[in-house]
TORBADREN-565863 format. One line per field, with one value per residue (C-alpha): residue number from 0; residue in three letters; x, y, z. Coordinates in pm, 1 decimal, decimal comma. Example, Ala and Ser with C-alpha at 12.3 -4.5 7.8 and 13.67 -1.06 7.14 Angstrom:
# residues 2
n = 0|1
res = ALA|SER
X = 1230,0|1367,0
Y = -450,0|-106,0
Z = 780,0|714,0
***
This chain:
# residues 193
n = 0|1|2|3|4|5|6|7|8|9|10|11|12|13|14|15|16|17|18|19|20|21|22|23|24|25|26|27|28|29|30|31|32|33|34|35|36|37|38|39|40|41|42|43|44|45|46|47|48|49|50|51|52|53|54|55|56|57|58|59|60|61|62|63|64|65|66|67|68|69|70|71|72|73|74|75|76|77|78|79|80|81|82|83|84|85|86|87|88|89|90|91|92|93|94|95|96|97|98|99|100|101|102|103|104|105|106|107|108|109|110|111|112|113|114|115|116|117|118|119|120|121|122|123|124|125|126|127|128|129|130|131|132|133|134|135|136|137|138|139|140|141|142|143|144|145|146|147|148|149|150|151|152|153|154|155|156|157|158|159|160|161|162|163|164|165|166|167|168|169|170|171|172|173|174|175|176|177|178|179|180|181|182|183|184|185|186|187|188|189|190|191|192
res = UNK|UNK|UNK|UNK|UNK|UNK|UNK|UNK|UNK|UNK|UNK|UNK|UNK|UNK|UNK|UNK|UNK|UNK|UNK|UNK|UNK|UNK|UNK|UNK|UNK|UNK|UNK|UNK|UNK|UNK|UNK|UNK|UNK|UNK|UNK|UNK|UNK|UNK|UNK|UNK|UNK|UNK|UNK|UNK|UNK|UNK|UNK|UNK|UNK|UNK|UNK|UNK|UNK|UNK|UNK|UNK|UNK|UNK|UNK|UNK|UNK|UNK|UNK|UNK|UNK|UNK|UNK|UNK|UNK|UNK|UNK|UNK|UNK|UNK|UNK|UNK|UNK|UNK|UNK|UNK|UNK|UNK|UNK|UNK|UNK|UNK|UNK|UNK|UNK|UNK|UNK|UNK|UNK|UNK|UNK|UNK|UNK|UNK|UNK|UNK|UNK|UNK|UNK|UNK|UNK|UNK|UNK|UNK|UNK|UNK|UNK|UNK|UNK|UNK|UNK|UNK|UNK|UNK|UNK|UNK|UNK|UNK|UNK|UNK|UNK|UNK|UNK|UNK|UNK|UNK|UNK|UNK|UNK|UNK|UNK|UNK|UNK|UNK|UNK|UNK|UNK|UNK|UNK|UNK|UNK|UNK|UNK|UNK|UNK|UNK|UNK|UNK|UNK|UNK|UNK|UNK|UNK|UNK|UNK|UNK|UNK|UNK|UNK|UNK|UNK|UNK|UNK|UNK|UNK|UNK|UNK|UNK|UNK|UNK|UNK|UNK|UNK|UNK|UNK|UNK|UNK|UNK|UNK|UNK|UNK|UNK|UNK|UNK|UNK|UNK|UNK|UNK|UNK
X = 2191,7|2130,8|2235,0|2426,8|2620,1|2716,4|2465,1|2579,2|2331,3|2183,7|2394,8|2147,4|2036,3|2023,4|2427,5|2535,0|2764,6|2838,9|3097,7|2905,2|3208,7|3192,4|2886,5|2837,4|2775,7|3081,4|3292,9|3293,7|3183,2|3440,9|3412,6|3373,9|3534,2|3528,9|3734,0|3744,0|3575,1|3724,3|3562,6|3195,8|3094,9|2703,7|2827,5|2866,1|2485,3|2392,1|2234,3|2552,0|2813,0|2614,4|2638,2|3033,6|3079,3|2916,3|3102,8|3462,3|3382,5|3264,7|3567,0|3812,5|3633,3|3685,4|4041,3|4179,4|4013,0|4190,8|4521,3|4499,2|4322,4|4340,7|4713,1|4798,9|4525,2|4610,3|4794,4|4490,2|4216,4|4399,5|4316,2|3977,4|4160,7|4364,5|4073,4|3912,8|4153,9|4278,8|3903,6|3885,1|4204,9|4103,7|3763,7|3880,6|4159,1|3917,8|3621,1|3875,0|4016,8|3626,3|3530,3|3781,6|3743,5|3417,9|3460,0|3659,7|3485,2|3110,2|3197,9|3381,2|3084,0|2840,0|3062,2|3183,1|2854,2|2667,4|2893,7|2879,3|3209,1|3037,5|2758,8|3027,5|3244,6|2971,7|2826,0|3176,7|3204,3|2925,9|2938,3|3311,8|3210,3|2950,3|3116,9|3485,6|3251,1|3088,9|3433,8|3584,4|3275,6|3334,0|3687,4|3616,2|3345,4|3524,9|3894,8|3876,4|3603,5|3727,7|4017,3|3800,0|3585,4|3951,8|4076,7|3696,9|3765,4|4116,2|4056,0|4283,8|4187,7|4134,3|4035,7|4091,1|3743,8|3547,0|3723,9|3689,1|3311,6|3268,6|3451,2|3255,1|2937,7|3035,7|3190,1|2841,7|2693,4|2898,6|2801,5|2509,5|2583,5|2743,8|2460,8|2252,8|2513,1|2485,6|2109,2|2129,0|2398,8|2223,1|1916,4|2140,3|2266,1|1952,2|1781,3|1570,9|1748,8
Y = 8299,9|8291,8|8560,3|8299,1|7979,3|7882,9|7812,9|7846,8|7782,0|8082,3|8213,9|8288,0|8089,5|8134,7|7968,9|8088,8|8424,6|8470,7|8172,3|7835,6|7706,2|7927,5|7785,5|7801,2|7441,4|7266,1|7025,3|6761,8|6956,4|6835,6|7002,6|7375,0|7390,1|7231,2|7021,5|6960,7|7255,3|7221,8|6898,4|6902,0|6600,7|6721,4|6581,9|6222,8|6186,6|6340,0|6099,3|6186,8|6151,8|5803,3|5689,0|5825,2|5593,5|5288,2|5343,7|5378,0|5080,6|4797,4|4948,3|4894,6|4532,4|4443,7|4545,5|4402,8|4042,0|4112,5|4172,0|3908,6|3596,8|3682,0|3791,1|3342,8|3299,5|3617,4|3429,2|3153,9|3425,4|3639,9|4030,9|4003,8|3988,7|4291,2|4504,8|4465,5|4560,0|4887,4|4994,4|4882,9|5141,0|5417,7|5486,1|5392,2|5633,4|5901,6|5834,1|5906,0|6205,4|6344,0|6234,8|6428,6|6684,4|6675,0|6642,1|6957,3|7170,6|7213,5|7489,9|7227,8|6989,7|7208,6|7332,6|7005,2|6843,0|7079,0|7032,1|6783,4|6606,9|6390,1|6257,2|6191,8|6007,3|5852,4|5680,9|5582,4|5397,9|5208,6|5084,3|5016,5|4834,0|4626,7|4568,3|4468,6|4250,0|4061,5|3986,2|3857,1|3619,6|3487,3|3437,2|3285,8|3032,8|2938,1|2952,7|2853,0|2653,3|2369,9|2408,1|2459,2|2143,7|1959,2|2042,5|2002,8|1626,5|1568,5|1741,1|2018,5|2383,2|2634,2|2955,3|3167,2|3061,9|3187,2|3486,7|3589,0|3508,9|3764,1|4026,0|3974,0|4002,3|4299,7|4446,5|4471,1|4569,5|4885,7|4951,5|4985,1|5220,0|5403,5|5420,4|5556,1|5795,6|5907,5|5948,2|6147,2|6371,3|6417,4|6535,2|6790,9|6873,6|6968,2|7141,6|6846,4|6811,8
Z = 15110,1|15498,1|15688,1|15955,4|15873,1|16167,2|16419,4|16751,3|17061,2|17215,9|17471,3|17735,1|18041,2|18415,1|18392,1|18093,4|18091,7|17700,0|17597,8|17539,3|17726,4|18065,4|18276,1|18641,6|18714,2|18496,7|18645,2|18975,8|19288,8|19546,6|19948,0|19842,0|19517,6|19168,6|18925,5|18624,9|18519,3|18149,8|18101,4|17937,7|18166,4|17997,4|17662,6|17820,1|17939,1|17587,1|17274,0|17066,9|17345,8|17409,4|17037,8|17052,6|17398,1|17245,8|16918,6|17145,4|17329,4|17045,8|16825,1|17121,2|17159,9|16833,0|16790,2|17093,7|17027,3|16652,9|16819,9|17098,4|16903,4|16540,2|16448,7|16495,4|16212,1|16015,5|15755,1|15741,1|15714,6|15440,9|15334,4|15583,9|15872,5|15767,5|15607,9|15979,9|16158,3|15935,6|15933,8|16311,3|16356,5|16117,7|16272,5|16656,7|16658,9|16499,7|16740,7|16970,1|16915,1|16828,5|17169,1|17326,6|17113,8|17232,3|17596,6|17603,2|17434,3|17364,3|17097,6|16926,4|16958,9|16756,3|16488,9|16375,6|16472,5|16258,1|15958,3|15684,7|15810,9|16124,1|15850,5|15621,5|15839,9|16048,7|15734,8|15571,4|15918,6|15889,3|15535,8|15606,8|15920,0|15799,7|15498,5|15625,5|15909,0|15639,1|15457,8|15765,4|15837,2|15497,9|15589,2|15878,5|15864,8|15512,2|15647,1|16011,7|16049,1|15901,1|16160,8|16442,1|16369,3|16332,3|16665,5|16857,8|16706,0|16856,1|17185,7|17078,1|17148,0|16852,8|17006,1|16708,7|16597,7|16864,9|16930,6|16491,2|16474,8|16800,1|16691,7|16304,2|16472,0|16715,9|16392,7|16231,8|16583,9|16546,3|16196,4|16282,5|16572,9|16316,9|16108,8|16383,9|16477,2|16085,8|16090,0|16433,8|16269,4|15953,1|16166,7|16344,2|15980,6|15868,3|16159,6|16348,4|16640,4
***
């Protein structure tokens, strides 16, 4: 059995004075004093705060071109349209409150980072992502295709099409951030990083 756990950064450094959270440098330097000195700004210019960015971004993508183009066709695209946008909300709201978490506190950062709960939920993600993506391509190519084509013919405008196959393919483009995300954390998991 180790003797430590919980691996904590060393707490040394020509900035450092004990807490992983107290450094001389933090926050926005404005005139002759600073701001924001709660906020781990570091965390943002980091792999894993780039991976959580990317991750925040494509989700918020995806689930805003649901809401905005999809919820006409929701009754023509069936359960894929609703399994993409639950596992759309689930991991958005999630990312979000990790990248926070994450913002504020570097302590926070390493202990969750470190423990089997960011691989877990990292790779449920991205099979959940690239599996509810692949649905709703189905759904769509089969359901609204047909539609689309129907409309192009009149000189009507279908934009639901469109819109759906974008947010399908950016839906797979953040599984797979995911999936790097999970490899990074498992990495970090096991000592590598």
């Amino acid at each position: 059995m180790p003797s430590a756990v919980i691996r904590m950064p060393p707490a040394g450094g020509p900035h450092r004075t004990g807490h992983l959270n107290e450094r001389g440098n933090r926050g926005v330097r404005i005139c002759c004093c600073r701001v924001l000195t709660c906020v781990n700004l570091d965390f943002f210019v980091s792999k894993n705060g780039i991976l959580k960015c990317f991750e925040l971004v494509l989700g918020w993508f995806c689930q805003t071109m649901l809401v905005q183009f999809g919820m006409d066709s929701a009754k023509d695209i069936g359960e894929a349209f609703w399994g993409f946008l639950t596992t759309c909300s689930a991991f958005l709201l999630t990312t979000t409150i990790l990248l926070l978490c994450y913002t504020i506190s570097a302590r926070t950062f390493h202990l969750v980072r470190q423990s089997i709960f960011e691989v877990v939920y990292n790779g449920l993600a991205c099979v959940m992502y690239l599996s509810a993506s692949s649905y709703l391509g189905f759904a769509v190519n089969v359901f609204l295709y047909p539609k689309f084509l129907m409309f192009k013919t009149t000189g009507g405008i279908h934009s639901a099409y469109p819109a759906m196959t974008a947010v399908y393919y950016m839906g797979g483009i953040v599984g797979l951030v995911y999936g790097v995300d999970t490899f990074v954390a498992y990495r970090h998991l096991k000592g590598f990083a």
